[in-house]
C-alpha positions in Angstrom: 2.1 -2.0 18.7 2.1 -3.3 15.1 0.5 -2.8 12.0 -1.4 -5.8 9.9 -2.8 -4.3 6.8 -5.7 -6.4 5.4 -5.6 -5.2 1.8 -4.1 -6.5 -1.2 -2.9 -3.4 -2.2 -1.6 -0.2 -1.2 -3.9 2.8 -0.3 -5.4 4.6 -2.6 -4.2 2.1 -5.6 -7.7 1.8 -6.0 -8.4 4.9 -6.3 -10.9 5.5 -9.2 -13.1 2.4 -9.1 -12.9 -1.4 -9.8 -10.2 -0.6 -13.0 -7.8 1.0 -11.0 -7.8 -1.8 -8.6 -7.4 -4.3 -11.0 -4.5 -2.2 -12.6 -2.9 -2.7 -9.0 -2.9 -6.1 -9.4 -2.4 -7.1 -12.9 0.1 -4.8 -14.0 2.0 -3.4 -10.9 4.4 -1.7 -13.2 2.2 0.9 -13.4 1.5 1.6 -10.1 2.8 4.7 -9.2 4.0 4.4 -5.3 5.2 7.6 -4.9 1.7 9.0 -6.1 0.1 7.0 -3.9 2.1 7.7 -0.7 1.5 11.7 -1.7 -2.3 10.6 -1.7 -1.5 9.1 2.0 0.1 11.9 3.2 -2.2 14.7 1.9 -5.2 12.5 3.6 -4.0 12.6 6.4 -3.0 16.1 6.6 -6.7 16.8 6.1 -7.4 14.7 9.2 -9.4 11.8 7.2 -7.1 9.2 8.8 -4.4 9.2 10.6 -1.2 10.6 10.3 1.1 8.3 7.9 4.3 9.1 10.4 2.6 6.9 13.3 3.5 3.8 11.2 7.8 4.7 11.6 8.8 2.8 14.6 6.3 0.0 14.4 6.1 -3.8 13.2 4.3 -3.9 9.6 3.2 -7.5 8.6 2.7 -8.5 5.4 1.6 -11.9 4.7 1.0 -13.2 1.0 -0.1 -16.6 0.7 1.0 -19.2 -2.1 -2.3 -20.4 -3.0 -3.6 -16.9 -3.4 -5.7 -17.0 -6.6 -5.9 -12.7 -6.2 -2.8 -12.1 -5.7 -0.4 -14.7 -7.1 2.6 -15.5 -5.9 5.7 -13.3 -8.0 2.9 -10.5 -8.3 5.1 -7.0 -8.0 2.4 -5.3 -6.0 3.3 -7.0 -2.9 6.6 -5.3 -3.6 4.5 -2.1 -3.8 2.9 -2.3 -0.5 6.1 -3.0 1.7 8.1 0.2 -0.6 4.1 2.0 0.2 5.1 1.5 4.0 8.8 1.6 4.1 9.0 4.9 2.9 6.8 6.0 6.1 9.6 4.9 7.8 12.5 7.7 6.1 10.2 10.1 5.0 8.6 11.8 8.3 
């Protein structure tokens, strides 16, 4: 089984509305990943999805386009999501 996230950014860096998304995406610098994969885990542990630990062991795709006007090419958030999911995979 694999895993084909269909978000430009990792979860919960949207968190607080339409700024904090566009934070993600302009200025990934800021983007606090470990925060975020806190967020994750503490969701989950309140059983509003599921558990973060069922993504070690499986195949995580993550596409990004050339001619993505959203997310262009060099953006550091892409970076983001793969150290978001990574970390699933040492953590748990």
């Amino acid at each position: 089984m694999s895993l084909l996230p269909f978000v430009l950014v990792p979860y919960m860096c949207g968190y607080g509305g339409l700024a904090a998304a566009t934070t993600c995406l302009t200025t990934p610098a800021l983007v606090n990943v470990a925060w975020l994969i806190t967020e994750a885990n503490s969701v989950a542990a309140a059983g509003n999805i599921d558990a973060m630990s069922n993504v070690r062991g499986r195949k995580v795709y993550i596409f990004h386009g050339t001619k993505d006007s959203t997310v262009r090419p060099g953006m550091k958030i892409v970076l983001a999501l793969l150290v978001f999911f990574i970390s699933f995979y040492r953590l748990h």
